[in-house]
Backbone as CSV, one residue per row, in Angstrom:
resi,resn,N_x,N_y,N_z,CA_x,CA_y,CA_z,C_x,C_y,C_z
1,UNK,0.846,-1.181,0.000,0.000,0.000,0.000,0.890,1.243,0.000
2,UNK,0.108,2.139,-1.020,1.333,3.109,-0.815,0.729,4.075,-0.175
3,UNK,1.404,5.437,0.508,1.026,6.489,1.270,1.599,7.352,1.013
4,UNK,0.765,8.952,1.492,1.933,10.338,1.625,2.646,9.950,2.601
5,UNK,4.007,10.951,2.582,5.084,10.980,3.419,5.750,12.657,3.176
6,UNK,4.990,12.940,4.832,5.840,14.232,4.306,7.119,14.697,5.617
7,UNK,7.955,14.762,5.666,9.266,15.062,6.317,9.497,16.977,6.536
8,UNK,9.544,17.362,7.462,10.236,18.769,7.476,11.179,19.303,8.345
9,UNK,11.848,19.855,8.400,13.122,20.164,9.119,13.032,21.743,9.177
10,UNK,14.083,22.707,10.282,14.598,23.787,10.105,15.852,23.781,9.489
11,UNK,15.838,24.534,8.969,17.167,24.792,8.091,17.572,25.830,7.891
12,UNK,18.324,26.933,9.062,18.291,28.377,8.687,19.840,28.470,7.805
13,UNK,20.120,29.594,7.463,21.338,29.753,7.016,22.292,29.605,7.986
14,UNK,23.191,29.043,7.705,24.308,29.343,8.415,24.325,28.575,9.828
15,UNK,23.183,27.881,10.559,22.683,27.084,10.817,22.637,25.880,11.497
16,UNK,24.571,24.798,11.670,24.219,23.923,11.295,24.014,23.550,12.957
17,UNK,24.218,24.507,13.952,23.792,24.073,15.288,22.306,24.207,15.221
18,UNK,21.330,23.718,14.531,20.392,23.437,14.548,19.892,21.599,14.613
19,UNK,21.121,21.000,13.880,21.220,19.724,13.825,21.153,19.398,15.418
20,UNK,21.965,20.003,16.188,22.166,19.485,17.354,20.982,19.900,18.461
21,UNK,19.731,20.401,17.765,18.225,21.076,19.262,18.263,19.525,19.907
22,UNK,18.838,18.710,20.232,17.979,17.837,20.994,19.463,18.180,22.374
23,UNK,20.054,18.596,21.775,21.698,18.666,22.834,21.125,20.191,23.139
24,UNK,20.351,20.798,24.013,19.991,21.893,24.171,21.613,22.574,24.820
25,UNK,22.628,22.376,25.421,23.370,23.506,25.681,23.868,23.852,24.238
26,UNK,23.592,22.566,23.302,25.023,23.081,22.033,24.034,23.920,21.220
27,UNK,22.940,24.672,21.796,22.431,26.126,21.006,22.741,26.771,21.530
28,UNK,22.276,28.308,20.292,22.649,29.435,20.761,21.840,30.390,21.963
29,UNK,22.185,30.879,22.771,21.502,31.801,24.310,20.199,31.794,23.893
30,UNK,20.068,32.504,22.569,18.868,33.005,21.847,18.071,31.901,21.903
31,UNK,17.929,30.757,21.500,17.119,29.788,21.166,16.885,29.445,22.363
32,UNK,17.885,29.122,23.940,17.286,28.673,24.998,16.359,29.522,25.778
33,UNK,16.286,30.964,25.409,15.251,31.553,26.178,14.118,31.676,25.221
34,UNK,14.021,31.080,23.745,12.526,30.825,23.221,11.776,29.769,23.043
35,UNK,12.692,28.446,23.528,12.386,26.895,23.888,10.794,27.086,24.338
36,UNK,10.740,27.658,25.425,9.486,27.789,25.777,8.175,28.236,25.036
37,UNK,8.495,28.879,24.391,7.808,29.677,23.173,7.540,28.650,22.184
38,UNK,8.457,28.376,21.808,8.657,27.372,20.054,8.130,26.360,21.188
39,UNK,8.608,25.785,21.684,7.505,24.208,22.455,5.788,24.423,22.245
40,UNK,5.317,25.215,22.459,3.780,25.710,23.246,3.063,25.703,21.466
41,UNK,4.169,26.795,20.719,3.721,26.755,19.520,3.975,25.887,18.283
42,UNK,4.760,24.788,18.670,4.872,23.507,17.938,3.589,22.774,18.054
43,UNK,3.476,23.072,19.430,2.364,21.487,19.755,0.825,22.184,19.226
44,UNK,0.628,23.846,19.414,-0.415,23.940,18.447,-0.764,23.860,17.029
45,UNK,0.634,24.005,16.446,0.798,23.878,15.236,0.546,22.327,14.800
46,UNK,1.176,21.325,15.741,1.223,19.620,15.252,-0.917,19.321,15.641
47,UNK,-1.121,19.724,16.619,-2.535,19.506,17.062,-3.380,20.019,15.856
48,UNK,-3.105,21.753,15.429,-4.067,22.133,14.264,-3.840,21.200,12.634
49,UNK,-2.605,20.647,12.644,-2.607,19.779,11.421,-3.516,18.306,11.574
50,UNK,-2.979,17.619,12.651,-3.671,16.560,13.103,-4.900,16.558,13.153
51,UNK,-5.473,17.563,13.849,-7.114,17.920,13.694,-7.526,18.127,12.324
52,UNK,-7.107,19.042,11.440,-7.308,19.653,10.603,-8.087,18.304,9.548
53,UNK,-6.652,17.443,9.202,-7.057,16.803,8.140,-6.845,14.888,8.837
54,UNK,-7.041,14.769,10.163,-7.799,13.909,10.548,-7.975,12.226,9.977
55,UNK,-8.921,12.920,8.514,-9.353,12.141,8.282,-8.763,11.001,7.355
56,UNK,-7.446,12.236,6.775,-6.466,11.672,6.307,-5.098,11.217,6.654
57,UNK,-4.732,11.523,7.704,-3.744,11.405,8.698,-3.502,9.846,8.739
58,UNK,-2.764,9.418,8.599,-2.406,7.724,9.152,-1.584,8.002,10.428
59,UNK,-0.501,8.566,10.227,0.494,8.706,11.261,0.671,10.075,11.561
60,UNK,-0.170,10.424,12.469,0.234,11.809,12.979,1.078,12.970,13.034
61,UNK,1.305,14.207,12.817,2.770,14.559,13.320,3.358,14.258,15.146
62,UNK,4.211,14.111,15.618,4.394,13.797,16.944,4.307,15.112,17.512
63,UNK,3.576,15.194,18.571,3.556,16.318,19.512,4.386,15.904,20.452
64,UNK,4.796,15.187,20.847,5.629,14.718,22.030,7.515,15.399,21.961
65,UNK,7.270,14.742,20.612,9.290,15.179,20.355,9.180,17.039,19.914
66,UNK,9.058,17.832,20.758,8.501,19.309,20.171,10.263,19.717,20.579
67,UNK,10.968,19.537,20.906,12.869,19.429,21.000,13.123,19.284,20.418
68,UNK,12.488,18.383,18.974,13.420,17.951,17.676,13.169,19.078,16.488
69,UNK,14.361,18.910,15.638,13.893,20.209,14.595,13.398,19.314,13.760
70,UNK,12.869,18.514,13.679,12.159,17.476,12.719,11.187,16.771,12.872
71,UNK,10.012,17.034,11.591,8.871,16.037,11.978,8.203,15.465,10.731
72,UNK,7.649,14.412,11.231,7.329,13.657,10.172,5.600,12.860,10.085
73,UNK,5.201,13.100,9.312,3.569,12.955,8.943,3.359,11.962,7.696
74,UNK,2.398,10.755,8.217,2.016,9.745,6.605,0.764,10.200,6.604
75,UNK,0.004,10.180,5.538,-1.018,10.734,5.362,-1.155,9.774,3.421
76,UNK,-2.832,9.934,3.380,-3.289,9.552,2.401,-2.658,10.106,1.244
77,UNK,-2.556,9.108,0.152,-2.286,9.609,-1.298,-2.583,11.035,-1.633
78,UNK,-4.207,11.069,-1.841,-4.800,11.492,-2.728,-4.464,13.206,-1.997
79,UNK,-4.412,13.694,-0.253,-4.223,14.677,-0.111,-2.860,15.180,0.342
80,UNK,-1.879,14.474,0.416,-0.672,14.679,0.742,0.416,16.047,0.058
81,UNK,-0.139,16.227,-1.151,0.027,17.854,-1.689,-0.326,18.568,-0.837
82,UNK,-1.317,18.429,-0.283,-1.785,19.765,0.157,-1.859,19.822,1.349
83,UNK,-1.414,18.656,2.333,-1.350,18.780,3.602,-0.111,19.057,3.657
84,UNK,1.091,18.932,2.571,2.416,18.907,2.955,2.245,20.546,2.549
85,UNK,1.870,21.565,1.988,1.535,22.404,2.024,1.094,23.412,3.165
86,UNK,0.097,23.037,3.797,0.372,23.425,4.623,0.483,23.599,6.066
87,UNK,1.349,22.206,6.005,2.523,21.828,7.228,3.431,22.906,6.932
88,UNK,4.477,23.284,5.681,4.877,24.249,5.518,5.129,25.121,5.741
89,UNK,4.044,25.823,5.337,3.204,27.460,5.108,3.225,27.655,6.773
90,UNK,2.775,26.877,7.663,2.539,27.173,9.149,3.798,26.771,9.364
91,UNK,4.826,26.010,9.264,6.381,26.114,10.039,7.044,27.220,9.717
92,UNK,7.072,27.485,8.244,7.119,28.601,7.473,6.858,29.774,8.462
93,UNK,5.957,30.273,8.490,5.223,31.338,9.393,5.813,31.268,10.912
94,UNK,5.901,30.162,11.756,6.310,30.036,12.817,8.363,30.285,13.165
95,UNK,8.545,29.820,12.224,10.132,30.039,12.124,10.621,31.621,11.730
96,UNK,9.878,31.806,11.126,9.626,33.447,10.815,9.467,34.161,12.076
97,UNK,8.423,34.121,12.861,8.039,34.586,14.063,9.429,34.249,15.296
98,UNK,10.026,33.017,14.904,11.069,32.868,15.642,12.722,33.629,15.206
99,UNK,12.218,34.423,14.106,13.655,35.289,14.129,14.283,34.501,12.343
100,UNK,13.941,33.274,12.142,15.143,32.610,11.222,13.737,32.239,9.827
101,UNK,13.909,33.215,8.733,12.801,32.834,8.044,13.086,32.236,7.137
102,UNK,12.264,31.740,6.254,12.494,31.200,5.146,13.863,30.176,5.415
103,UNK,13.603,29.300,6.612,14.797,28.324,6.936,13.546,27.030,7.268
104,UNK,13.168,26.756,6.439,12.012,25.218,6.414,12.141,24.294,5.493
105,UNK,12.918,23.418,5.323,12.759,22.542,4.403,11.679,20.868,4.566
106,UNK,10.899,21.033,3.852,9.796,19.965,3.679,9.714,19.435,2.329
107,UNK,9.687,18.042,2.275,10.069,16.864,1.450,8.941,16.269,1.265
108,UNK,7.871,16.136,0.223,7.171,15.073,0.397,7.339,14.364,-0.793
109,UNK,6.201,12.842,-0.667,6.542,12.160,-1.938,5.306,10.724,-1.740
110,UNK,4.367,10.046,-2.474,4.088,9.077,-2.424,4.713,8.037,-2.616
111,UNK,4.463,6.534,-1.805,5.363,5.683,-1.893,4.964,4.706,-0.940
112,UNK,5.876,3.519,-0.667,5.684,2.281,0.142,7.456,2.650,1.101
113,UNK,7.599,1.158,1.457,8.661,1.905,2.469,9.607,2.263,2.121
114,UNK,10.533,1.907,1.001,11.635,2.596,0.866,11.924,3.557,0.100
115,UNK,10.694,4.478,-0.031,10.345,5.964,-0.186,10.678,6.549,0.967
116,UNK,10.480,5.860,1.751,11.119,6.883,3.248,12.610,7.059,3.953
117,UNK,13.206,6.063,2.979,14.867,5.959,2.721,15.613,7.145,1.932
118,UNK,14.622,7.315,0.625,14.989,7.954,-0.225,14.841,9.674,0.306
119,UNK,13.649,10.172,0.949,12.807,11.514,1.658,14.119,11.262,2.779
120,UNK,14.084,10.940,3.513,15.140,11.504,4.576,16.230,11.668,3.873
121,UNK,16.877,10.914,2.835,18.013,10.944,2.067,18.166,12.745,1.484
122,UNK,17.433,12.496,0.572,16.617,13.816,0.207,16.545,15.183,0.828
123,UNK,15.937,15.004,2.288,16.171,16.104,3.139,17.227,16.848,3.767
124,UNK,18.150,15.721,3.745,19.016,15.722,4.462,20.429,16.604,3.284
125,UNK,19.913,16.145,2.253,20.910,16.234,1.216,21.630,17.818,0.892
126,UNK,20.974,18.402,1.689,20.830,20.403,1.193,20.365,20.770,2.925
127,UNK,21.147,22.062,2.588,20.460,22.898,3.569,19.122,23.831,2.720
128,UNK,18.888,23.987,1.806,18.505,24.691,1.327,16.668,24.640,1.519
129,UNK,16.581,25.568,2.030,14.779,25.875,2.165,14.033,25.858,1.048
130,UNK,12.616,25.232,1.441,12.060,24.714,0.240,10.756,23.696,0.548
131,UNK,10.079,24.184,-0.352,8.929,22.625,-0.614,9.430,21.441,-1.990
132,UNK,9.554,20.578,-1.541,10.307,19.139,-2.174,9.044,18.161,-2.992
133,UNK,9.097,18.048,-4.283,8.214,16.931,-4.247,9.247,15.839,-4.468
134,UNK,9.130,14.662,-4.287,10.189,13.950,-4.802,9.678,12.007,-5.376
């Protein structure tokens, strides 16, 4: 059976201590006094997607890992354009609000499992911000 798969990351310029948000001292001052902030507004952001399109959702985004700069959503074929859209558009907007804009890279792609070899491959491959079909 195949499914959407959509993957997104931060990716600001210059950046690459972003790889390391789960090692919270190895960020910068700046980011540990908005942890609190970006946490509160991750998990509304992962809740309004989850709610949103529900019905298409297989695998949720995780609200739990809101520390990681990465998240990941399976979702039906047929709407996976447009939910990977706007998963986006709202990290997009939120990373903006956090100072570092236009630093979002999101990957999606239909597929079975080793489509999800290829999308992390993919994501990983560039820093470069962006919506991915692949």
């Amino acid at each position: 059976m195949d499914y959407g798969i959509i993957y997104i990351k931060a990716c600001p310029s210059g950046g690459d201590w972003i790889k390391h948000c789960r090692i919270l001292s190895s960020t910068p001052e700046s980011f540990h006094q908005n942890v609190s902030d970006i946490n509160l507004k991750f998990q509304s952001l992962s809740n309004d997607i989850n709610s949103k399109y529900s019905n298409d959702i297989i695998i949720p985004m995780d609200i739990s890992s809101t520390q990681s700069t990465h998240s990941l959503c399976t979702t039906t074929t047929e709407r996976v354009e447009e939910i990977a859209n706007d998963i986006y558009n709202q990290f997009l907007k939120l990373a903006g609000s956090q100072g570092i804009p236009n630093s979002i890279r999101c990957v999606y792609s239909v597929g079975s499992d080793e489509v999800m070899v290829n999308l992390v491959k993919y994501l990983d491959s560039s820093g470069k911000s962006g919506l991915f079909k692949i």
